[in-house]
N, C-alpha and C positions, 0 to 999 in steps of 0.2 A: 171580496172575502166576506162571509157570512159568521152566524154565528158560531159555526161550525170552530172546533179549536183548531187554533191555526199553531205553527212551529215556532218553538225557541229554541234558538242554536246560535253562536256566534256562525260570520262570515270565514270561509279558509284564509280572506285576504289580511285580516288583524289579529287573529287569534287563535293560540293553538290548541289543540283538543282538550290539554289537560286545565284550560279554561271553563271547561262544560259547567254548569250552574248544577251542581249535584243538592239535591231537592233535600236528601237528610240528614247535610250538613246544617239544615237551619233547624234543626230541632237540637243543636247545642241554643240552649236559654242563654249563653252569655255571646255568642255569636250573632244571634239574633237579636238581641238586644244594639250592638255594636253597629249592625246594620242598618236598622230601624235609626239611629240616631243620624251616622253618616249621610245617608242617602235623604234623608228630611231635611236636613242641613245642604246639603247638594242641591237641592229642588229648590225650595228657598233661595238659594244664591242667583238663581235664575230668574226665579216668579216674582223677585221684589223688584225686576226689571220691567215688568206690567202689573206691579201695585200691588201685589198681593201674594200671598203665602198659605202653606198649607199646618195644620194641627198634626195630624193624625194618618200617617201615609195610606192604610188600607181604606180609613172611612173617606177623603177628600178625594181619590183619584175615582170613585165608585160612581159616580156620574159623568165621567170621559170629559169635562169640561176644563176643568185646571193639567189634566193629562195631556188634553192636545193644546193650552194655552202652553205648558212648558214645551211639548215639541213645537211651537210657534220660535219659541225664545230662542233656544238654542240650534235651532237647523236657520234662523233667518226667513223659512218661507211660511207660505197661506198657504192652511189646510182648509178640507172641506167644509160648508159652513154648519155647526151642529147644530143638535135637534134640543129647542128648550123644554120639552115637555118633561113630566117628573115623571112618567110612567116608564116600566123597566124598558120595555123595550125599545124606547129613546134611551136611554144610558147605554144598552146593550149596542147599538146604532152609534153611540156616541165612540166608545171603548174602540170598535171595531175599524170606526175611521182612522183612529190613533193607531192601534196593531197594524192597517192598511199601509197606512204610512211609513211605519218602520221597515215592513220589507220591504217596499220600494226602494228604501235603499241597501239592498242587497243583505240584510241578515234574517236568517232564518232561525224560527220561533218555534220550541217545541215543548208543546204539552201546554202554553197557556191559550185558555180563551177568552172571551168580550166574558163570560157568563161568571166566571170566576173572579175576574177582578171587579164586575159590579156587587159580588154573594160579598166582596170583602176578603176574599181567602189570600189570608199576609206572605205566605210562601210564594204564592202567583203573582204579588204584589211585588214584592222587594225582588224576583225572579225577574220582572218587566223592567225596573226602575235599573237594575244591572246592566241589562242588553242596551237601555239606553245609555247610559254611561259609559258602556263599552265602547259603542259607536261613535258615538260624538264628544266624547273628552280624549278618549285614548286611542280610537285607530287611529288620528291621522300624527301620532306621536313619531319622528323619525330621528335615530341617532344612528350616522356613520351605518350605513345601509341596514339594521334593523328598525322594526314597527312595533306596534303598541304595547303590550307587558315585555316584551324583550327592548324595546327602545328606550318608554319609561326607569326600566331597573337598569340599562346603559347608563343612561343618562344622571341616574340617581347615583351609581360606581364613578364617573366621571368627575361627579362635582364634589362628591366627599371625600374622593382619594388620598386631597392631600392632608387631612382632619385628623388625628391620633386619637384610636380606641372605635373609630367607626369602620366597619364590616359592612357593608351594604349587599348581600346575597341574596333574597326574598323578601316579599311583604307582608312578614309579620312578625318572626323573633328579632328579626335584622334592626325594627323600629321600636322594641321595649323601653329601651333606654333613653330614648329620646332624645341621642345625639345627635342622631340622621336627619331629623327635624331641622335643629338648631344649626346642624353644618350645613343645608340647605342654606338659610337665610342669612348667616354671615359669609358666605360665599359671594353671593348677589348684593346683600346688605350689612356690608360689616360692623357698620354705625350703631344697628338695633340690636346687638348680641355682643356682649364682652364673652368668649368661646373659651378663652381661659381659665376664668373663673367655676365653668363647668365640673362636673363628677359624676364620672360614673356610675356610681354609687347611688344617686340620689336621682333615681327617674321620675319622680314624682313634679321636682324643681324644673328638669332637663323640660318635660312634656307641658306642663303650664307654663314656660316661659315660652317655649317657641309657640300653642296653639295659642296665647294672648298677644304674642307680637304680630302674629301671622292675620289676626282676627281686627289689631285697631290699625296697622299700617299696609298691609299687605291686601288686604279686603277679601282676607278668605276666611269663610267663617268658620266657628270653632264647631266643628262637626264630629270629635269625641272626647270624653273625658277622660284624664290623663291617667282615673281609678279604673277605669272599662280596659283598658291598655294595661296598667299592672296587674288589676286582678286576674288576668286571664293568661294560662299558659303559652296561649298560642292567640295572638290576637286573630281576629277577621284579616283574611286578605283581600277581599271584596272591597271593606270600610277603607283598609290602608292604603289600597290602590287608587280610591275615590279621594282624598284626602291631598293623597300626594301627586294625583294628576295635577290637582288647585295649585301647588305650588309649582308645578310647570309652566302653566300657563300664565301664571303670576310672572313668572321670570322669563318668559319665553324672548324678551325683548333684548336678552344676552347674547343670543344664537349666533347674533353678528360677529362680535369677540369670539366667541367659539369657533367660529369656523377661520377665522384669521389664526387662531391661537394652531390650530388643529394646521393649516397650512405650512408655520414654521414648525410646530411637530414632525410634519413630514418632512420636511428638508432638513432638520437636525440630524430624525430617524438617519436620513438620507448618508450626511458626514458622519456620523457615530461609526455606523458599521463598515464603511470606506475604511476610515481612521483604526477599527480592528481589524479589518483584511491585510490593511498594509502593515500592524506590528506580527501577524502573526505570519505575513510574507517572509519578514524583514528576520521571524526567530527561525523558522522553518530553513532560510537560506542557512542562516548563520549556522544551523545546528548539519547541515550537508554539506557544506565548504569544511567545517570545522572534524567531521567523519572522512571525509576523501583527504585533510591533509595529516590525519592523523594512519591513512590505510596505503599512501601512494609509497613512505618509507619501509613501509614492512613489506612490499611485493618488492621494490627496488631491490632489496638486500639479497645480495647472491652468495652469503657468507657459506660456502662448503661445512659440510658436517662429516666426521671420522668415520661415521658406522650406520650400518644399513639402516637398521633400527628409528634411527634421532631422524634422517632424511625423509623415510616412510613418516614420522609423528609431523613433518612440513607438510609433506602430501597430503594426510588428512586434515591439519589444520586449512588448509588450503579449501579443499573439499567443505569444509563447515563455512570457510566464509564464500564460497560459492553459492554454495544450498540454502545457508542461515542467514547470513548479514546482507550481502548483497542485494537480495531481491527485494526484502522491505524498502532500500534504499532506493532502490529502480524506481516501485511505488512511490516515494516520495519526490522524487525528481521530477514523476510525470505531474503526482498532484501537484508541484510548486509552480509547473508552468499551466496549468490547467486556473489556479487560482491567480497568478498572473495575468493570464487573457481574461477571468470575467473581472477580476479588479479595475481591467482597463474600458474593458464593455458598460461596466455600470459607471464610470467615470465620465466618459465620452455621452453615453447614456443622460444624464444627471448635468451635463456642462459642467462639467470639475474639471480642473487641472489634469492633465497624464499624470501617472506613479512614477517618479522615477527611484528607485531604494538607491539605498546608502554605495559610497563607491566601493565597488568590489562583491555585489550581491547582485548583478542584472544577471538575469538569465545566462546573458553570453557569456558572464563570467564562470556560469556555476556550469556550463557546459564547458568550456574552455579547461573546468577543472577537474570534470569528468571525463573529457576526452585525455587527460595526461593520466587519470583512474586508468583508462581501459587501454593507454600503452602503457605502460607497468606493469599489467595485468596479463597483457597479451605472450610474454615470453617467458612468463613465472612458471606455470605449468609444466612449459617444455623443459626448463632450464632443469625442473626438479625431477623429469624422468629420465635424462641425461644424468643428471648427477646419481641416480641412481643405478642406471646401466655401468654408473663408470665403479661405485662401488662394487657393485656384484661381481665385476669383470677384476678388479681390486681383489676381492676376498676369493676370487677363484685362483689366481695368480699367486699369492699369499702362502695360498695353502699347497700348491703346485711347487711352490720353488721350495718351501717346509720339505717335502714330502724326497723330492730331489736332492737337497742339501744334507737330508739325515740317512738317505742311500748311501751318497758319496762318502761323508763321514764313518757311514759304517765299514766301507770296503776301505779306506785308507788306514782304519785304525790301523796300526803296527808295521805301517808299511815302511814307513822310514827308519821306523829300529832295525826292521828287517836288512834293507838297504844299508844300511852302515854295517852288519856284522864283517867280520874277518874271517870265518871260517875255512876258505879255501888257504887261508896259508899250511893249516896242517890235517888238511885233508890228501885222499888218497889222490891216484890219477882219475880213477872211475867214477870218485865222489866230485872230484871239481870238472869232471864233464859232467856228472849229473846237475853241479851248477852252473853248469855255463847254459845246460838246456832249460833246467828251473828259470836263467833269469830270462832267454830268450822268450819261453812264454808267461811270462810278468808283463815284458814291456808288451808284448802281443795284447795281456788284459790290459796295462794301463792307455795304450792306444784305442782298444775298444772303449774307454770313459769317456777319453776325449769329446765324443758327443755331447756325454750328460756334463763335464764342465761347461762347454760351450752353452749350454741350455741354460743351466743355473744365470750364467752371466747374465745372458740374454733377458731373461726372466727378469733379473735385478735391475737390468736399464729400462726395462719396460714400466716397473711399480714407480721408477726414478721418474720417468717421461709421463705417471699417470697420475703425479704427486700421493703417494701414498706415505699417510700419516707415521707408515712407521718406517720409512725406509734408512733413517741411522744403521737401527738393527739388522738391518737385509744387507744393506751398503757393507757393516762391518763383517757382518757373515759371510757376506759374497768373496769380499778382499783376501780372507781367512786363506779360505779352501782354491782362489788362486795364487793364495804367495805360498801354501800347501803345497798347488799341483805344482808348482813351477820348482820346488825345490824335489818332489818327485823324481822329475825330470832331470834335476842334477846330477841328483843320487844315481838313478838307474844307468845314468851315461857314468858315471865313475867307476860303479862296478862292474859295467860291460868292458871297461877299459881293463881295468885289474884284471877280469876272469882273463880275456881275449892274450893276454900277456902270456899266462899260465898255460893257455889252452895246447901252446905245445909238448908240454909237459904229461899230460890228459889224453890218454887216448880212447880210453875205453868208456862206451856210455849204456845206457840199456836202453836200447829205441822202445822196446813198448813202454816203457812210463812216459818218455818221449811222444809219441804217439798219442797215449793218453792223454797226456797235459797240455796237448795241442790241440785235441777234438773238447776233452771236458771245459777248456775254459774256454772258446766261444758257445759251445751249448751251454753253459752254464750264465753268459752273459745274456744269452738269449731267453732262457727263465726268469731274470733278474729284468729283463725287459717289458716279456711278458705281463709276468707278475707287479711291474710299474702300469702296465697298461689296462691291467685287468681292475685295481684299482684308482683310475684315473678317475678324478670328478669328471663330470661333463655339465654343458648348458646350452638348450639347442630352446628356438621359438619358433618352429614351424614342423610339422610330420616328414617336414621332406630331409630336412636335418635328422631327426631320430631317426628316419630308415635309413638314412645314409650309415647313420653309426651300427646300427644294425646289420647292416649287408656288411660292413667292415667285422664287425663281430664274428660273422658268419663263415666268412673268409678263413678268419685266424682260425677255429675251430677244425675247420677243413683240413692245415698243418699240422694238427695232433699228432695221425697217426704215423708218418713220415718223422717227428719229432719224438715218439716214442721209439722207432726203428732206430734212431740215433740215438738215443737213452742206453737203450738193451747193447746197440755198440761196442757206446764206451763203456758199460760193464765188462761185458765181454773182453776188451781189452784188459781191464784190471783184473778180472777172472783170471786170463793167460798170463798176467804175472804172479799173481799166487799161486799157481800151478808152475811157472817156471823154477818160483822160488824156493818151491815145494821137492821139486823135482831135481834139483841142483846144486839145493842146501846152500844158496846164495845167500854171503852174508850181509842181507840188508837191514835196517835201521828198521822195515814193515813201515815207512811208508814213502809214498812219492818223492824222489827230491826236486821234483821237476814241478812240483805242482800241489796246491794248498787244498786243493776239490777234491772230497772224499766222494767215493759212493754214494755213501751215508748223506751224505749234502744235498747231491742231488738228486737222488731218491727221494729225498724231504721237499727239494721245493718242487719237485715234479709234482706230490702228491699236495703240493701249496697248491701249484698250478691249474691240477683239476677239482679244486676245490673250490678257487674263484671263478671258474666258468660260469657254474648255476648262479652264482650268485649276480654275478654282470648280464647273465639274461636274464632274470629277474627286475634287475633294476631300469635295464632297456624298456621292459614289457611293460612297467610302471611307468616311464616316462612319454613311453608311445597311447599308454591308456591319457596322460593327462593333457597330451598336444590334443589328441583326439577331442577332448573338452574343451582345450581353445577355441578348436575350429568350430565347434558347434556355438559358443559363446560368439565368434567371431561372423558366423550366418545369420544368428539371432538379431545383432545389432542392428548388421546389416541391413535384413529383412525392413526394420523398424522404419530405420533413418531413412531409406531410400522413398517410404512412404509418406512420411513425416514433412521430412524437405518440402517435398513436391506440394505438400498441402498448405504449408506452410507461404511458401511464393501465392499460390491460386488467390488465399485469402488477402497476402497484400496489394492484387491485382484488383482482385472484387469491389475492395475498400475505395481505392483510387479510383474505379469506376463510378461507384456510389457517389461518392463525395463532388463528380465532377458532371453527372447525368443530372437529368430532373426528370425526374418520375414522382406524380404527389403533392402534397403537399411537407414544409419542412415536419411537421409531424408524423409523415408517414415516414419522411428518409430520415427523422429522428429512431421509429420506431423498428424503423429494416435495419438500420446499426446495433441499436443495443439488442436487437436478435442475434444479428452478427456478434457482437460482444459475446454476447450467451454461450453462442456456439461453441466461441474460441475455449473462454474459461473451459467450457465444460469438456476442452480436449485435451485438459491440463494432465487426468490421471496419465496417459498416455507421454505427454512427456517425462516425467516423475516413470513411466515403467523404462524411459528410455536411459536416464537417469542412472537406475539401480543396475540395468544390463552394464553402461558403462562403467558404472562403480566394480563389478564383476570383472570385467575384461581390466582394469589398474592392480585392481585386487591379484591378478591371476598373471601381472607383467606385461601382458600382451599388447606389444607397441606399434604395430600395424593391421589392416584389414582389405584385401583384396576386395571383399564381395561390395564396397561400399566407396563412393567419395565423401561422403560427408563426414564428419565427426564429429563429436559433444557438441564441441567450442561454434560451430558452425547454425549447428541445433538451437544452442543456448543467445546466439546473437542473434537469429531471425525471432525468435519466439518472443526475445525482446522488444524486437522494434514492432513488433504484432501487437503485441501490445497495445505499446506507447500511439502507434498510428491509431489504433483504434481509439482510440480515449481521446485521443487528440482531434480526429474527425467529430467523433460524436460532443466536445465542446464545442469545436466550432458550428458546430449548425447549432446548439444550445445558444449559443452568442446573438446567431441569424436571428433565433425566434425573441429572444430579448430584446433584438433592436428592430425588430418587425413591430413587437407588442408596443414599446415602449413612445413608436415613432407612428404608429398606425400605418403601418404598409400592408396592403392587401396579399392575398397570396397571388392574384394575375400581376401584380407590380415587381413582385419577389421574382415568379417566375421572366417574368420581362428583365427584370436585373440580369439573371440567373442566366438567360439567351444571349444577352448583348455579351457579357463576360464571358463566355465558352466561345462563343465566336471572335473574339479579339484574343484570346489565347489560344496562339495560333500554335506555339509550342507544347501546350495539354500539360504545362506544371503543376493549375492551379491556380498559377501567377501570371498578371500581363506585367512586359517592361515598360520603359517610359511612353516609345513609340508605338505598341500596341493601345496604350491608356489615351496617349495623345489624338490617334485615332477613332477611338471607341464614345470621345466628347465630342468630337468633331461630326460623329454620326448621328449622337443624339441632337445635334443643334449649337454646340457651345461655339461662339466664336470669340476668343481667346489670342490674347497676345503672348509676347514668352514671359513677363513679367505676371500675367494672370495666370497659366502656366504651372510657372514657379511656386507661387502661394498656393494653388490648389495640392500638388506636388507636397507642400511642407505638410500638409494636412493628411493625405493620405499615406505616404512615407516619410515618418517623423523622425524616422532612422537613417534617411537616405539610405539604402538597400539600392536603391533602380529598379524596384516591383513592387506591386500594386496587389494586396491581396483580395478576395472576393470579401471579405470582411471590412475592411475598408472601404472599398467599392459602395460598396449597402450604405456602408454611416453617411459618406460623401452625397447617397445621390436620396439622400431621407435628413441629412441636414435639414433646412430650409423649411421642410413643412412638419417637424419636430414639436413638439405638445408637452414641453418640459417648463418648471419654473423657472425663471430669471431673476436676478439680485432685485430688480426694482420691483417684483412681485413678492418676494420677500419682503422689501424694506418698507413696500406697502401693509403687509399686516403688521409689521413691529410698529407701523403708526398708528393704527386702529388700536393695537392693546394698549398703545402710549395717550390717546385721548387726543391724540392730531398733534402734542408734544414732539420738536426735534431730537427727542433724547426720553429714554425709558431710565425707569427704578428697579432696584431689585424688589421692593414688595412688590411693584405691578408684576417683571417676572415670576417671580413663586407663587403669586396667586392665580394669573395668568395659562401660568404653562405647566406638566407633569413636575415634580421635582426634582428629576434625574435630565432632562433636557432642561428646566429655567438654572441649576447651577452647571451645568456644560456652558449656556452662555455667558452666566456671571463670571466663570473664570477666563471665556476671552474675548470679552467687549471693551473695549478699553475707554478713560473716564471721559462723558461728554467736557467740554473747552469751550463751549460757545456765551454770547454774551447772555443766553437766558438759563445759564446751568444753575443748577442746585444740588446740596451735597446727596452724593449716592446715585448722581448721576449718568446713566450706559450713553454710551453712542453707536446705536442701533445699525447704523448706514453704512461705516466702513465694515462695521464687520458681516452685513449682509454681501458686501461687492466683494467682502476677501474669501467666503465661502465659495466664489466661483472664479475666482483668481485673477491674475492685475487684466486679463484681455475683458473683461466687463465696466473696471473703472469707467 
């Protein structure tokens, strides 16, 4: 290198960009000042190591001579030998071997040259005097894997942590106060700093007391004033970083303790967070045992409800805790056993003890109490569409035998007053034939009811047999109108007997009334049938039902006009009695005595008759319009689920594939899973549309489906275990790469594992049994008795199951070359913090350790007993061996 200006830059390897030495930050006058001091003071600290020192930083390094004597001091080596002449271009010679020097060791210099630090120029000056400092005070600073201004300000957060009112963020407002200083030095030297008697308040006190203790016992000189520092808003961070390297290196002789302190940090960290996985195992259980035993009485309950209404409000609560409650729970099920397997991974992991939770919280239990969930579960649904077909079928019946019982009622009105008169005592002979025919066709009509009692009956033991809530009132209604018909029956036999007596007395009758009263009362029963039928509810679930009532419809309609030809009949018939009577001057009473059916009657309900026709096709054509919606809801489904299903199986084939091939590394079969994962989720809207189909088809009654095997329930139990398998795969190989990382297994060793294991699972579970395992050690080399065996056996099946998972396989055959701490490597740093002492103190804890790990220990070390204890004293040893449990004793 010539004189030519050569480069200043820090190195990428110590410092980060936002390091750069920005040239017009030194024309703040109180910065520049701040610096000029530090780095003067810095140089000195060195040069009085070869007898001598500098005034004046720009005027003393301007001849290269004390420049390369300090890079002598602080790098340890011989530099070039320089040139003593006083002429420039020896100085310039001199400077340049010095700048030579620096990058050789790898940092780059920009914008200064030989020519400028010999002119004196203090920017180029103190810009040189930086890069040096950088290099050899602070890059090779290392805290917990950072380097020099990120190491330095680690390491300065580290030591004043535990200090109240110190911030330690940056190197310059962070140190106004001057408690950063002083928490420094009672840290390391507690003796030379009463820290309590400290304030905040008063930085001036804070800042001379630590740079005069730092200066007469620590041997780092006082390189700023404690006025340069208050008076300025914003101190130098160049000066503070130069300052406070000194006292790193002052104390660099800690590092020891440090790194012991820092080892049971990590094996605390270690138990701390075990010790929360298992309370929040332990609530998580509790709070899902305590949901399934408060949900398994309310699906049990088969308590019948009165009324269509109350049973459909089951149905849908039903529905909500399907859609709503359920599925979060599912999720937590699987998370409980998800965080189970890594609580035991990081255990096994860590040499800790297994988990075992509280009795009545192992997994097997909370499955055990899930699997009695989902039989409760299982016949609640059906139980509640049942009970609603029985309603419906109820309220149709209800209304049927209502409809019947106020027919009957209506035709018996008056019949047994009738039945009791006397009147054929003083009647003529023509009159009491006229009665003897009237009662012949009475019983004619009450023989044609005969049916509709039988019905009604029928009806009543049916609501009886179907428990319906009101059958008192049916029961006493039904009784009625048989202890009615039966006394009917009395009656009509009494006075058939009376007339029959008479009857030979009686000769004369007038057959057309006769006649009449014989055709109008079964035509007239036949309107009254009719007209029961034309108003009949109906309830059909299938198109082939409604046509069926339809063509039956169709049919009756057909009979009209036949039925009218017998209409016009029986008028005709009564026509030719009013003309006989007409014509004969017969003295009759003007009307039937044979019969209660007027013209007028049944002219009325003829035209009832053709009045409910339209109306009963009407109501056909509307229930054939809404089967017709069934069926299409009932294709729709179909269509869904039959594609769903199948997709559904594929993917839990796929899984089982994955899980059991080696293809990759576990990162890549980590990363083919949560694709797979992706997939699934993302074919969630499509279940949810299957979902709303089946909410339609419950909505709509529709209680089977031809086009389809599958159903909801069927849907809703694979998509489950889709799930749960997927989540469940993809921890376990989570677990693999835990216990790969944690154990240093390579990925040819994993795949080696991974070959031996699929080939001794000769049945493709997943799982080997004993003699599959016992073979597969045998292949590797183990030669083994049954008592070694057996302990291997306890270790990999701690459950005794009789199978071997791939996850145990791995810990068992990465045991042995495991890279984990052990109690006596523990118990060895609690004696380094202790001073080679059998027994620690709580001050050495709390100064020693984080605050939050040294009282985790104070509250379970229990008191040292030996013959050299003293009061406050820990016994570091049992409780380092009870951290990894009685098998380390």
């Amino acid at each position: 290198m010539t004189g030519a200006q050569v480069n200043y830059l820090q190195t990428n390897d110590y410092m980060q960009p936002e390091e750069d030495w920005d040239r017009d930050l030194l024309l703040d006058p109180a910065w520049e000042k701040q610096q000029r001091k530090t780095f003067t003071a810095w140089c000195n600290s060195h040069l009085r190591k070869a007898g001598t020192q500098i005034e004046n930083i720009e005027e003393d390094f301007r001849d290269g001579l004390k420049l390369m004597l300090l890079l002598e001091v602080i790098s340890g080596e011989r530099l070039a030998k320089p040139e003593r002449g006083k002429m420039r271009v020896h100085k310039i010679s001199n400077v340049n071997k010095a700048l030579d020097f620096i990058a050789s060791k790898g940092v780059k210099l920009v914008s200064i040259g030989a020519e400028e630090i010999v002119d004196g120029n203090v920017k180029m000056t103190l810009g040189m005097i930086w890069t040096i400092i950088l290099r050899f005070a602070i890059q090779d600073i290392s805290v917990e894997e950072t380097s020099a201004k990120e190491g330095l300000l680690l390491w300065c957060q580290r030591k004043t942590a535990p200090y109240k009112n110190v911030n330690i963020q940056n190197f310059h407002i962070s140190w106004k106060d001057g408690l950063g200083f002083c928490a420094l030095i009672h840290r390391h030297r507690p003796e030379l700093i009463d820290y309590g008697k400290l304030r905040k308040d008063d930085p001036l006190t804070n800042l001379n007391t630590a740079f005069d203790v730092a200066e007469k016992y620590l041997d780092i000189p006082k390189m700023l004033d404690a006025e340069d520092i208050v008076g300025t808003a914003r101190p130098d961070e160049k000066a503070i970083m130069t300052y406070v390297s000194s006292f790193y290196h002052a104390f660099s002789g800690a590092q020891k303790a440090e790194t012991a302190a820092n080892r049971i940090c990590k094996v605390l960290a270690v138990n701390q967070e075990n010790e929360q996985l298992m309370e929040d195992y332990e609530k998580l259980a509790s709070d899902l045992l305590e949901w399934i035993r408060r949900t398994i009485p309310w699906l049990e309950n088969r308590a019948p409800e009165n009324t269509m209404h109350a049973m459909q409000q089951k149905l849908e609560d039903f529905r909500d805790y399907r859609r709503l409650h359920k599925p979060p729970k599912v999720q937590e099920k699987c998370q409980l056993e998800i965080n189970f397997n890594t609580l035991q991974t990081k255990l096994r992991l860590s040499n800790r003890p297994a988990f075992m939770p509280s009795e009545g919280r192992m997994v097997s239990d909370i499955n055990n109490a899930w699997g009695c969930l989902e039989q409760a579960e299982k016949g609640y649904e059906e139980w509640l569409l049942n009970e609603i077909r029985r309603l419906e079928r109820l309220d149709h019946l209800a209304e049927k035998f209502r409809q019947k019982a106020s027919i009957h009622e209506a035709w018996t009105d008056g019949k047994e007053a009738m039945l009791r008169q006397k009147d054929y005592e003083t009647a003529t002979l023509s009159e009491i034939k006229a009665l003897l025919k009237k009662h012949e066709a009475f019983e004619s009509d009450l023989a044609a009811h005969q049916d509709r009692v039988e019905q009604i009956a029928a009806i009543a033991q049916e609501l009886n047999e179907l428990d319906y809530y009101d059958s008192p009132s049916v029961n006493a209604r039904c009784q009625k109108i048989c202890d009615q018909w039966d006394n009917l029956g009395a009656l009509t036999q009494k006075r058939r007997e009376a007339l029959e007596r008479t009857e030979k007395l009686l000769e004369t009758i007038d057959q057309l009334y006769l006649e009449y009263a014989k055709r109008a009362a079964p035509f007239n029963n036949w309107m009254e049938g009719a007209m029961e039928d034309l108003q009949d509810t109906f309830i059909v679930h299938t198109i082939e039902e409604i046509q069926g009532l339809t063509t039956a419809h169709e049919q009756f309609k057909a009979t009209l006009p036949d039925a009218d030809k017998e209409r016009l009949a029986i008028l005709g018939i009564h026509n030719e009695v009013s003309k006989i009577v007409q014509t004969y001057h017969v003295n009759m009473a003007g009307t039937n005595p044979y019969t209660t059916i007027t013209p007028q009657e049944i002219n009325g309900k003829w035209d009832h008759v053709r009045q409910l026709v339209p109306r009963r096709d009407q109501a056909l054509t509307e229930e054939h319009a809404r089967q017709q919606h069934n069926e299409r809801l009932r294709k729709q489904f179909g269509a869904q689920a039959n594609v769903i299903g199948p997709w559904i199986q594929t993917k839990m084939e796929e899984i089982g594939r994955i899980s059991i091939e080696m293809h990759g590394t576990l990162e890549d079969q980590l990363n083919h899973l949560r694709q797979y994962e992706k997939s699934i989720v993302n074919y969630k809207p499509k279940i949810d549309q299957l979902e709303g189909d089946h909410q339609l088809i419950q909505e709509a009654l529709i209680f089977d489906n031809k086009h389809t095997n599958y159903t909801m329930e069927h849907i809703r139990v694979g998509w489950e275990q889709l799930l749960t398998t997927i989540a469940r795969t993809i921890n376990e190989v989570e677990n693999q790469i835990l216990t790969r990382d944690a154990k240093g297994i390579s990925q040819e060793q994993m795949n080696e594992f991974r070959a031996s294991f699929n080939h001794f699972d000769r049945k493709k579970t997943g799982m080997m049994d004993t003699d599959d395992f016992r073979a597969c050690l045998i292949s590797m080399g183990y030669n083994m008795g049954e008592a070694e065996f057996a302990r291997i056996m306890s270790i990999v099946d701690p459950n005794r199951l009789g199978v071997v998972t791939f996850q145990a396989f791995i810990d068992f055959m990465s045991r042995e070359t495991a890279d984990t701490d052990t109690a006596d490597q523990v118990m060895a740093s609690f004696k380094i913090l202790a001073g080679d002492k059998n027994y620690i103190t709580v001050d050495e804890l709390r100064r020693e350790l984080p605050p939050d790990q040294a009282e985790y220990c104070i509250a379970r070390m229990a008191p040292y007993t030996g013959p050299d204890a003293v009061p406050g004293a820990l016994d570091y040893m049992s409780f380092s061996t009870a951290l990894y449990g009685e098998s380390d004793l």
